[in-house]
ZADREN-780783 format. One record per residue: x, y, z of N, C-alpha, C, O in turn; residue in one letter; chain; residue number from 1. Coordinates in steps of 0.1 Angstrom, whole numbers. Example, Ala and Ser with C-alpha at 12.3 -4.5 7.8 and 13.67 -1.06 7.14 Angstrom:
ZADREN-780783
      nX      nY      nZ     caX     caY     caZ      cX      cY      cZ      oX      oY      oZ   keba   palo   torpa
     132     -57      78     123     -45      78     132     -33      78     142     -33      85      A      A       1
     128     -22      71     137     -11      71     129       0      79     134      11      80      S      A       2
end
This chain:
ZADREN-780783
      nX      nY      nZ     caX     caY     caZ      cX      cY      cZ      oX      oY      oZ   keba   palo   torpa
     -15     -91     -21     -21     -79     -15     -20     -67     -24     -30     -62     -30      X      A       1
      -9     -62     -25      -5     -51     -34     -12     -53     -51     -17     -43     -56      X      A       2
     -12     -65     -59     -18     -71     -69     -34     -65     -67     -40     -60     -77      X      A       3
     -39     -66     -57     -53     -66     -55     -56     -48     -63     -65     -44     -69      X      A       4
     -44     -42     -59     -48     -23     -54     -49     -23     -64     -60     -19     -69      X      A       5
     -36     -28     -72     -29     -20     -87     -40     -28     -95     -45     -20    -103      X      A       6
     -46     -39     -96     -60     -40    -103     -70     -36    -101     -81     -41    -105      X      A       7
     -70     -27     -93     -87     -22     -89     -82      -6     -97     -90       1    -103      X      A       8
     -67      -3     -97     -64       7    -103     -65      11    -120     -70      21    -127      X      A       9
     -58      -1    -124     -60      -6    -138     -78      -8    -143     -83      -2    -152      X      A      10
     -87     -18    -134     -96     -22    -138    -104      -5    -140    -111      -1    -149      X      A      11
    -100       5    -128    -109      17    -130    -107      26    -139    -116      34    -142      X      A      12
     -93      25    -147     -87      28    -159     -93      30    -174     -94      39    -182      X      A      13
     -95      16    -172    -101       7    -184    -116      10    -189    -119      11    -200      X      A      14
    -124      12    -176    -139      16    -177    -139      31    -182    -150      37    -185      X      A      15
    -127      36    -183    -131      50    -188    -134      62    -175    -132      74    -176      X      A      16
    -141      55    -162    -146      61    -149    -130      63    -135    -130      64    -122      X      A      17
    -121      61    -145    -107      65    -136    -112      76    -120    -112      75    -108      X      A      18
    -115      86    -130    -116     100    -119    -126      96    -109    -124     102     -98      X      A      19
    -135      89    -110    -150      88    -101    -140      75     -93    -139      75     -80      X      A      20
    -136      69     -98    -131      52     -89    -120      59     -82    -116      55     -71      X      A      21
    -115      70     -88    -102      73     -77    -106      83     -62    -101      82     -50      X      A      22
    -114      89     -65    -123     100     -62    -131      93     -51    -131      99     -40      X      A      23
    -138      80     -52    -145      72     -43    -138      69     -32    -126      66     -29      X      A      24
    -151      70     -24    -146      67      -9    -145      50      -7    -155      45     -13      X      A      25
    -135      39      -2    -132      31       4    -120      26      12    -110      31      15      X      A      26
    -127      15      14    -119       8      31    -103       4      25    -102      -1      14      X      A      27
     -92       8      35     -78       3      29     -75      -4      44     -82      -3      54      X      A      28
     -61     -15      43     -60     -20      53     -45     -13      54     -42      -9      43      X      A      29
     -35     -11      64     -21      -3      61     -13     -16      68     -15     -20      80      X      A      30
      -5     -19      62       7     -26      67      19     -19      70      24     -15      60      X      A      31
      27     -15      80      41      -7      84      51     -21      87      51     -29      96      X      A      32
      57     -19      75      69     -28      81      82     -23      83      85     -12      80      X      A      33
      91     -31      88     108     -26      89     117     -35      80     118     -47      78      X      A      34
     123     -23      75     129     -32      59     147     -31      69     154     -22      73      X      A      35
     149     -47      69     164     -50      72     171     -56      63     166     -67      58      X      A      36
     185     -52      57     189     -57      47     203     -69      51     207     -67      63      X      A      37
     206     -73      48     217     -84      55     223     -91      41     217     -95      31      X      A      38
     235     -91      44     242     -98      33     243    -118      38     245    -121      50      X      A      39
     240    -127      28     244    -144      30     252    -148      18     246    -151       8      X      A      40
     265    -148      19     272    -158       7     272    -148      -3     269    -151     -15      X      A      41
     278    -133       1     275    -120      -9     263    -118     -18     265    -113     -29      X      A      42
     255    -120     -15     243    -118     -16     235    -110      -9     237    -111       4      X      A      43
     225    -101     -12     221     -91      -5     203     -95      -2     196     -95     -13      X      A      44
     195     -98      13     186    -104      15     179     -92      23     184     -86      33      X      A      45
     169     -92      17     158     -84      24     144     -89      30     135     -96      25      X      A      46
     147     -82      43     134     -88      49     126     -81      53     133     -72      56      X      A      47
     113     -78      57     101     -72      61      95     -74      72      87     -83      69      X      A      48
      93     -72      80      90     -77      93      81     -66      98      83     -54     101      X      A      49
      69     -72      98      61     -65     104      60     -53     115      61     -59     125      X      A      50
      58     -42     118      55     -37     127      43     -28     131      43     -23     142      X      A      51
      33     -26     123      16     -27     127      10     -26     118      15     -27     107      X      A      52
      -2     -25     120     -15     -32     107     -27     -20     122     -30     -17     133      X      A      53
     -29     -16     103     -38      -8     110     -51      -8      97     -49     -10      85      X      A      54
     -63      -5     102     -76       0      88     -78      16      91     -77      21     102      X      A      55
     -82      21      78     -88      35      75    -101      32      69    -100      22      61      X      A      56
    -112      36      72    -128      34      65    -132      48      59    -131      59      65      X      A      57
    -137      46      47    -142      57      37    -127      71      36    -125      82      40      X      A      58
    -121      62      29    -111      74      28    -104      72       9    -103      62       2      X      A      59
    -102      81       7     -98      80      -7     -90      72     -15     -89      61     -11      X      A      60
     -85      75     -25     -71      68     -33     -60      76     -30     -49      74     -24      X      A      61
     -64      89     -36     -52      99     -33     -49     100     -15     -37     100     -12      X      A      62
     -58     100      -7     -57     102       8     -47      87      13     -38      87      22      X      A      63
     -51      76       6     -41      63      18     -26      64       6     -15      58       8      X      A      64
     -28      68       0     -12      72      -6      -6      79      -1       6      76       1      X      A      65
     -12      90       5      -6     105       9       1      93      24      13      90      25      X      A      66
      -8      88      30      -5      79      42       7      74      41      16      78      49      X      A      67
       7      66      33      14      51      30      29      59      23      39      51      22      X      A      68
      30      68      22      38      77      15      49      86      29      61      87      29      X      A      69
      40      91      38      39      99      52      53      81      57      65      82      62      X      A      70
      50      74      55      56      62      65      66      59      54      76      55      58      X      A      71
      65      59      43      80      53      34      89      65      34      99      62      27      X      A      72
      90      77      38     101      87      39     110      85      51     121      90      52      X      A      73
     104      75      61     113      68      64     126      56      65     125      44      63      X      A      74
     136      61      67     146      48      60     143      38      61     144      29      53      X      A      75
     140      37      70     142      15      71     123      12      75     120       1      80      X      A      76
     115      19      74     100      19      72      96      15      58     103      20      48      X      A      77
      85       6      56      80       8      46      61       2      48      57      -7      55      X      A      78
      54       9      39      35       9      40      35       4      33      44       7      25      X      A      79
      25      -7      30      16     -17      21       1     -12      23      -6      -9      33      X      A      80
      -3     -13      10     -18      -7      12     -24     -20       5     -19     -27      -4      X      A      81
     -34     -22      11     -43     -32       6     -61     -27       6     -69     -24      15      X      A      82
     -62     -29      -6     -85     -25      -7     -88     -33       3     -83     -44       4      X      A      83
     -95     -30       9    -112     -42      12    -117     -41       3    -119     -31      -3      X      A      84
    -122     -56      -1    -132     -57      -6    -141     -66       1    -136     -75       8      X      A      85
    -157     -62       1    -166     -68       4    -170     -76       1    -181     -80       6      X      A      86
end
């Protein structure tokens, strides 16, 4: 999921059209999960566990950062952004 963003980031990079591809309006999907950490056999295991899935339509790069950003200043929260692609 995350692989998908950071290459649409890179690929907008590369074309030289960074500013216009960041700048453009598209669809993101937001994952909120709850990060629990738990020790097994002194080992430290983290887990993710969902707690909602939500879509934004025509909204920026800089704008679902600001988002996804807004929900990880929480401690045990953390946002996943994912593109649509069509």
């Amino acid at each position: 999921m995350q692989q998908k963003f950071k290459t649409y980031l890179n690929m907008s990079a590369k074309k030289g059209k960074w500013t216009e591809r960041f700048n453009q309006k598209n669809d993101f999907d937001f994952t909120v999960s709850r990060v629990i950490v738990t020790r097994v056999a002194y080992s430290r295991v983290t887990k993710l566990i969902p707690v909602s899935q939500f879509s934004l339509f025509g909204i920026t790069v800089s704008e679902a950062q600001k988002i996804a950003r807004s929900f990880n200043t929480l401690a045990d929260h953390v946002c996943m952004i994912t593109l649509i692609e069509e």
